[in-house]
DSSP file (Angstrom, degrees, kcal/mol; ACC not computed):
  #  RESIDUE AA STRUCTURE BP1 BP2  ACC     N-H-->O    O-->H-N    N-H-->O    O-->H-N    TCO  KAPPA ALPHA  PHI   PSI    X-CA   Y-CA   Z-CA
    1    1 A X              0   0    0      0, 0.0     2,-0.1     0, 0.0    50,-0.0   0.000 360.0 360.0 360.0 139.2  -24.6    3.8    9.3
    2    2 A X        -     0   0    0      1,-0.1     2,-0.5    48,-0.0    50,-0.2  -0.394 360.0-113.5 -73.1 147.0  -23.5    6.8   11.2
    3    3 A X        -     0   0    0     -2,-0.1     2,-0.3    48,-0.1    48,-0.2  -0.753  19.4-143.2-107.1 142.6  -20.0    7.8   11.9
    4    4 A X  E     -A   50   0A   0     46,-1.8    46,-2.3    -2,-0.5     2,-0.5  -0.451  21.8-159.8 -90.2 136.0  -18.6    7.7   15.3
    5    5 A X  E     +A   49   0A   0     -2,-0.3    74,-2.2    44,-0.2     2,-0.4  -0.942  13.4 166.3-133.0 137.5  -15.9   10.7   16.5
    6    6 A X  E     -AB  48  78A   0     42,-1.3    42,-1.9    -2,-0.5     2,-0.5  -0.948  29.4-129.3-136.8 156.4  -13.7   11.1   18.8
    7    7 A X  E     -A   47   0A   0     70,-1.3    70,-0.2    -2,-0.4    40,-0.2  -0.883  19.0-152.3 -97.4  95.8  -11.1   12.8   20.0
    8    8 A X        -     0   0    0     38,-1.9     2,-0.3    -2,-0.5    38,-0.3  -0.243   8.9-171.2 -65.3 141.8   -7.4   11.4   21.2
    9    9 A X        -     0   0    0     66,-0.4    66,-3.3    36,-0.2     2,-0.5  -0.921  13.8-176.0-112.6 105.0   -5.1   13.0   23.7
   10   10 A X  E     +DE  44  74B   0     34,-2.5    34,-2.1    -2,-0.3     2,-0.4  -0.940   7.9 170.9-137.2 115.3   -1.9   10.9   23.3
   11   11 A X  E     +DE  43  73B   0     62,-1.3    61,-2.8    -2,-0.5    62,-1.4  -0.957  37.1  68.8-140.3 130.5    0.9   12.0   26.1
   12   12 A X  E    S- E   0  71B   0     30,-0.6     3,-0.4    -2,-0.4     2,-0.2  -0.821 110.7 -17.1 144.1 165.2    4.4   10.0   26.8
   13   13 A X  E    S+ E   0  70B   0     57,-1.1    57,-1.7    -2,-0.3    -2,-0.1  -0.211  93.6 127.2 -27.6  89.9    7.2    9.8   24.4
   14   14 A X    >   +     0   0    0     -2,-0.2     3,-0.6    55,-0.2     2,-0.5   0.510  45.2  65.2-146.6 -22.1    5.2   10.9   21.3
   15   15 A X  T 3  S+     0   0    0     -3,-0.4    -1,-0.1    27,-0.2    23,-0.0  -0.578 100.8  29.2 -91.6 139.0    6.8   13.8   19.4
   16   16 A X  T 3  S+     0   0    0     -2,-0.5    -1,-0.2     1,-0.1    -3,-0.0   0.530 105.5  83.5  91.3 -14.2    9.9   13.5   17.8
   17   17 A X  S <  S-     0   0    0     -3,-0.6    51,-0.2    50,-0.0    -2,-0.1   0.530 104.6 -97.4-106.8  -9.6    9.4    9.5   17.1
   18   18 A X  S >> S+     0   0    0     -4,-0.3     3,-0.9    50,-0.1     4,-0.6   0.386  80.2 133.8 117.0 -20.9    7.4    9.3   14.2
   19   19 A X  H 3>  +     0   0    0     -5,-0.5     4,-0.8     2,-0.2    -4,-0.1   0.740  64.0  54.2 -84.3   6.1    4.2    8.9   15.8
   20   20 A X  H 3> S+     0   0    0      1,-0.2     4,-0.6    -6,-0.2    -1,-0.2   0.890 113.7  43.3 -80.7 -33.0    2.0   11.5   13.7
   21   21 A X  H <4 S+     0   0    0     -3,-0.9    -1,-0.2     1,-0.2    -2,-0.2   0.178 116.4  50.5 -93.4  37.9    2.9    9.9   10.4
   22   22 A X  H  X S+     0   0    0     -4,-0.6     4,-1.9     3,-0.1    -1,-0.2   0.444 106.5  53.4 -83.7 -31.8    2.4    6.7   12.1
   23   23 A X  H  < S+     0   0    0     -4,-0.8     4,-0.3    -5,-0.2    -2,-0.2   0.616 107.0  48.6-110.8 -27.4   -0.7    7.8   13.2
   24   24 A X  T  X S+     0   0    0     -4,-0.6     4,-0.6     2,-0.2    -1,-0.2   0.353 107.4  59.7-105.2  -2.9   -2.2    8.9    9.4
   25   25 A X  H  > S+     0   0    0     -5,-0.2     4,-1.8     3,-0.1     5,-0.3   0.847 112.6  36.1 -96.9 -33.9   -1.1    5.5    7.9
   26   26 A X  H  X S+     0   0    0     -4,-1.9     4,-1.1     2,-0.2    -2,-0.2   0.825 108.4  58.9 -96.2   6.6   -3.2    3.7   10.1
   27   27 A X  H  4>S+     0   0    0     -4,-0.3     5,-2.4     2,-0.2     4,-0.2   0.961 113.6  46.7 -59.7 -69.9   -6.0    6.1   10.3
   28   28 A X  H ><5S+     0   0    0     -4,-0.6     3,-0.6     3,-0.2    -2,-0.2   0.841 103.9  55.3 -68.1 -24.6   -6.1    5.4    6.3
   29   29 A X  H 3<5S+     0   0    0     -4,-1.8    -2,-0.2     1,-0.2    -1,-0.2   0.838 112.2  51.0 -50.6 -40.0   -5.8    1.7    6.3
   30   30 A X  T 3<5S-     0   0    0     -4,-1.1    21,-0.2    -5,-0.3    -1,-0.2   0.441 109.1-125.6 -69.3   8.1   -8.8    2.1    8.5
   31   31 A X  T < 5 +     0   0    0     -3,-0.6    -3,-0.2     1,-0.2    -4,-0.1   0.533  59.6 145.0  38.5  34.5  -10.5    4.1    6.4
   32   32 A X      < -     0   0    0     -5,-2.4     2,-0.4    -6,-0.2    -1,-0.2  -0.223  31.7-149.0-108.4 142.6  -11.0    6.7    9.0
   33   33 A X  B     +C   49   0A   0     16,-3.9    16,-2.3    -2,-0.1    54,-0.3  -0.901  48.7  69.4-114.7 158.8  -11.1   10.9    8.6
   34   34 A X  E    S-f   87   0B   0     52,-0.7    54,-2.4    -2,-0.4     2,-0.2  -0.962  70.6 -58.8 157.1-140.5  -10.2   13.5   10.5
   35   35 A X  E     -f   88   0B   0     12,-0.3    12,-3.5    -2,-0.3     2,-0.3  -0.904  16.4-152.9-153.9 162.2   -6.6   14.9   11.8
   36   36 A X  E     +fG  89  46B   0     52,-0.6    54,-0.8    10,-0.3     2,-0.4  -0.987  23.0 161.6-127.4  93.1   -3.5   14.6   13.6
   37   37 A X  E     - G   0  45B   0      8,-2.0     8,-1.1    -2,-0.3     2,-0.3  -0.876  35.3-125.1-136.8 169.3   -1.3   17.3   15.3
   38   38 A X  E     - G   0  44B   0     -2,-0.4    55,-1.7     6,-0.2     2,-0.4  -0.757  29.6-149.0 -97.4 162.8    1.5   17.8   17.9
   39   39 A X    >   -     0   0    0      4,-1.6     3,-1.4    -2,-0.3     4,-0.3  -0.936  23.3-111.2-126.9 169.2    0.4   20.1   20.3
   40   40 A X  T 3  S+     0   0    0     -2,-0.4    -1,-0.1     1,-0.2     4,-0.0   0.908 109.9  68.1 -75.8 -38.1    3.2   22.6   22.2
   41   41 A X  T 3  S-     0   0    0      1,-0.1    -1,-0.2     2,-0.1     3,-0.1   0.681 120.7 -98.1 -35.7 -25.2    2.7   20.6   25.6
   42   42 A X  S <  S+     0   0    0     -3,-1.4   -30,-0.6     1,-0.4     2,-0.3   0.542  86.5 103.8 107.2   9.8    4.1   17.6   24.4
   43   43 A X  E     -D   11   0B   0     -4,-0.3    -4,-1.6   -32,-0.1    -1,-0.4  -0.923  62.0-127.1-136.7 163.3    1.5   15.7   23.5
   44   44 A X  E     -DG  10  38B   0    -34,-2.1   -34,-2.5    -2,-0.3     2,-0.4  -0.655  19.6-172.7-110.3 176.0   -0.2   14.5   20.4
   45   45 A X  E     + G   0  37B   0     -8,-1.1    -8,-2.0   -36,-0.2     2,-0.3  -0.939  10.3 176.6-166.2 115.9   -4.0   15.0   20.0
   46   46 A X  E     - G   0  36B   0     -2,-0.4   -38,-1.9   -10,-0.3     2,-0.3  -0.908  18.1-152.1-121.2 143.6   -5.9   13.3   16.7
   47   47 A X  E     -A    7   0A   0    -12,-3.5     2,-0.7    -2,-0.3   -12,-0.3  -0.987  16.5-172.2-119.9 154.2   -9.4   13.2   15.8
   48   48 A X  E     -A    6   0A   0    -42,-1.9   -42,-1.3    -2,-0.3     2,-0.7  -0.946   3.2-165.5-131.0 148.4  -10.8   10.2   13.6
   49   49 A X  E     +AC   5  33A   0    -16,-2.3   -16,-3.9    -2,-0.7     2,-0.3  -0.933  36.5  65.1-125.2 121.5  -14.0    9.6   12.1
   50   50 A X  E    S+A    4   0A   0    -46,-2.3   -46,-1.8    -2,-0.7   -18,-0.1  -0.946  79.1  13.6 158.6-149.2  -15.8    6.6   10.6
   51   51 A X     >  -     0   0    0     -2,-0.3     4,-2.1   -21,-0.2     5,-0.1  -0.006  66.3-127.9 -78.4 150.0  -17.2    3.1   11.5
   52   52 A X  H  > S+     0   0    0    -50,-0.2     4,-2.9     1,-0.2     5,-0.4   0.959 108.6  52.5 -61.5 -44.0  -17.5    2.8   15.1
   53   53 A X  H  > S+     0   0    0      1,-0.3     4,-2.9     2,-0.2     5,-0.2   0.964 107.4  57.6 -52.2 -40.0  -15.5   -0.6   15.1
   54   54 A X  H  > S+     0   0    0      2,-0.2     4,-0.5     1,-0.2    -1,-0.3   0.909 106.8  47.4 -48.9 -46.1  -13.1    1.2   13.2
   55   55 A X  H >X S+     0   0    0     -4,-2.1     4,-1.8     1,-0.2     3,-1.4   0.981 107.1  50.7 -37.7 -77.5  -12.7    3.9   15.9
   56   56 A X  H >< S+     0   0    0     -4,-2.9     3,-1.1     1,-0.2    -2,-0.2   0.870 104.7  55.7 -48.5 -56.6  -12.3    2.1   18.5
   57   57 A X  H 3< S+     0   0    0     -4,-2.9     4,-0.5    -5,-0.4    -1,-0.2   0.423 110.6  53.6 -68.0  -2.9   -9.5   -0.2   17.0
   58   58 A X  H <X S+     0   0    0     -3,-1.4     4,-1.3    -4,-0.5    -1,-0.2   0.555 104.3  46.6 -80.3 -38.5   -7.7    2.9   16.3
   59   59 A X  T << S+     0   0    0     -4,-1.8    -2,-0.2    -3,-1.1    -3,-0.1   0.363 110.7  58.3 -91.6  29.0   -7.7    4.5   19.7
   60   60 A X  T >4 S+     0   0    0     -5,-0.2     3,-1.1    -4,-0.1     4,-0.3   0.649 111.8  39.3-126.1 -50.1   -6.7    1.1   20.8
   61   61 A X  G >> S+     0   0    0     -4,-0.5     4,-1.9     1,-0.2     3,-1.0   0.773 101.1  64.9 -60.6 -12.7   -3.6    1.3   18.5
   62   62 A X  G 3< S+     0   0    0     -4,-1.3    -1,-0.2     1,-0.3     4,-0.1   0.631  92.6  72.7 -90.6 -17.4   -2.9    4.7   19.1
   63   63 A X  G <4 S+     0   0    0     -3,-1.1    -1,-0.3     2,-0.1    -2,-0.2   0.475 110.7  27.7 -33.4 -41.0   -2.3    2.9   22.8
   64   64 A X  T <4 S-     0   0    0     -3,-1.0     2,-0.3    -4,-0.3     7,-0.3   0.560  90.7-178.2 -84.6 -82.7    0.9    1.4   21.5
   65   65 A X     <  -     0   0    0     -4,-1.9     2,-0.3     5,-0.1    -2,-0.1  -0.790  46.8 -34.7 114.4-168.9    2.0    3.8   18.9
   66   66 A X    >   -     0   0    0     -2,-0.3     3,-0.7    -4,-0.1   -47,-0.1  -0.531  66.0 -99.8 -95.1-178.1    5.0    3.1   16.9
   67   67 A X  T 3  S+     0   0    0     -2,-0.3    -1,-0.1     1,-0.3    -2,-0.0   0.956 121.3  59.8 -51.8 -31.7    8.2    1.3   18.3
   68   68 A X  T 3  S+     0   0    0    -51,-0.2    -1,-0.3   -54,-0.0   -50,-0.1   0.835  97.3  83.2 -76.6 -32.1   10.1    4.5   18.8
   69   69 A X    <   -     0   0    0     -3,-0.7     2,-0.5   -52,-0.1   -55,-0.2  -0.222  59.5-156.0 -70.1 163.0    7.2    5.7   21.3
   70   70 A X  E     -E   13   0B   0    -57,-1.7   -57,-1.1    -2,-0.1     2,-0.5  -0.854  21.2-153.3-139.8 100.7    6.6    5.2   24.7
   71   71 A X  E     +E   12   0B   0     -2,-0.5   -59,-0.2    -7,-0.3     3,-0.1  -0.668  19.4 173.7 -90.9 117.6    2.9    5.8   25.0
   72   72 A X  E     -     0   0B   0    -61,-2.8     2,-0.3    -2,-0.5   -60,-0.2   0.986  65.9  -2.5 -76.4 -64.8    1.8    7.2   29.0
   73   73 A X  E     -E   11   0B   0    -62,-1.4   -62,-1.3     2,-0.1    -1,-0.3  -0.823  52.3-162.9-137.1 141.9   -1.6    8.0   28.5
   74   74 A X  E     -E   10   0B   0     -2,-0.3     2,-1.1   -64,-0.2   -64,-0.2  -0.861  14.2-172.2-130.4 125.1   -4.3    8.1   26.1
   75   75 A X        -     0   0    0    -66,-3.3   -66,-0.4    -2,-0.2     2,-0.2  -0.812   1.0-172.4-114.0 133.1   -7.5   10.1   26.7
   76   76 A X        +     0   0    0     -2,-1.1     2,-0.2   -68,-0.2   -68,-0.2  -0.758   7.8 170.5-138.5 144.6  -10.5   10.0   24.5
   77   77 A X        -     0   0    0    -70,-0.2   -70,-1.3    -2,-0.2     2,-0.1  -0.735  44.1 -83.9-145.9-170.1  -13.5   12.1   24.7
   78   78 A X  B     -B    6   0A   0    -72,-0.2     2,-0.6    -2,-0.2   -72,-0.3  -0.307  41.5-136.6 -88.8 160.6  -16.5   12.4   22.2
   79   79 A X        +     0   0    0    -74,-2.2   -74,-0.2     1,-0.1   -32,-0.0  -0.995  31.4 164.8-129.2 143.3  -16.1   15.0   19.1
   80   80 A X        +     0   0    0     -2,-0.6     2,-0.2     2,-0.0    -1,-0.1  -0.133  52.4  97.6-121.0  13.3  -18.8   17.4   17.9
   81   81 A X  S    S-     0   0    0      1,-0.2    -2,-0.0     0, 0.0     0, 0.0  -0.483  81.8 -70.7-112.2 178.6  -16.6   19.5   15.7
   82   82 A X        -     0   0    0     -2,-0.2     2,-0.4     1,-0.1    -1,-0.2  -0.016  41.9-130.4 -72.4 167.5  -16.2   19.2   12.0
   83   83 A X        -     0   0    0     -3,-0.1   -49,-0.1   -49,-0.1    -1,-0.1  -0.935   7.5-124.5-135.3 170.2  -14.7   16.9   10.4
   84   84 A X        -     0   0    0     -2,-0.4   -49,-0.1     1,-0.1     3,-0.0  -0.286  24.6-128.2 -94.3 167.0  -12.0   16.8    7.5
   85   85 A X  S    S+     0   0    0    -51,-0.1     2,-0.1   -52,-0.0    -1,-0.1   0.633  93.7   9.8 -49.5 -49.0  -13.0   14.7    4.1
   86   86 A X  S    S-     0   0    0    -52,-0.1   -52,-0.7   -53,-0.1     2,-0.3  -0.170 101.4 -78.7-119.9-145.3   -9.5   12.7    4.5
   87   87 A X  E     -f   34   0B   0    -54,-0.3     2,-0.3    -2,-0.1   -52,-0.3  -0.981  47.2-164.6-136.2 136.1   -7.3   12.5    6.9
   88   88 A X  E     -f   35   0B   0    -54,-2.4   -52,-0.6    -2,-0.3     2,-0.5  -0.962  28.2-138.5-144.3 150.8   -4.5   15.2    7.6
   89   89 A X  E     -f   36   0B   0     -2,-0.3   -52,-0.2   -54,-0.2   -54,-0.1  -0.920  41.5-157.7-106.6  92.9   -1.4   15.8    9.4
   90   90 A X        -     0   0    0    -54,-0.8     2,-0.2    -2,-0.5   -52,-0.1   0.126  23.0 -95.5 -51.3 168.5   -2.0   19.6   10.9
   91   91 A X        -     0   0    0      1,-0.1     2,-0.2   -54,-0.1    -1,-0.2  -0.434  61.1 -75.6 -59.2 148.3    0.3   22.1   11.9
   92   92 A X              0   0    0      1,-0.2   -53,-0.2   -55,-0.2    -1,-0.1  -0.446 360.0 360.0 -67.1 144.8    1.1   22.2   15.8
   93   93 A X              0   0    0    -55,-1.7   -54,-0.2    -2,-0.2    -1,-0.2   0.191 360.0 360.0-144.6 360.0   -1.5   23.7   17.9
């Protein structure tokens, strides 16, 4: 089966709460790869890779977030760039 990627754009109350390592524990309970980062705008911006279903039920949590966030927006677009082996929590970018 092929693996589906995408890319997250996750904007609202999201730094400063938790929500990156929130964001690589459920990425690995899903089994999913890829990465995580804050970006200097404010916003946080993940890509995941793996089973489509998986995907999808990720950017659909990433929609909530953890308790401490208050998630505005998320926007998803398709990914063509590499992808990581695991799953990692980058430096801001």
């Amino acid at each position: 089966m092929a693996a589906h990627a995408v890319r997250v754009v996750v904007s609202g109350r999201v730094q400063g709460v938790g929500y990156r390592a929130w964001v690589s524990r459920q990425a690995g309970e899903r089994r999913l790869r890829g990465w995580v980062r804050n970006r200097r705008d404010g916003t946080v911006e993940a890509v995941f890779v793996g089973a489509e279903e998986a995907v999808a039920g990720m950017v659909e949590a990433c929609r909530e977030g953890p308790s401490m966030a208050k998630v505005a927006e998320v926007m998803v677009d398709d990914w063509t760039g590499p992808a990581l082996e695991g799953f990692e929590e980058l430096p801001t970018g």
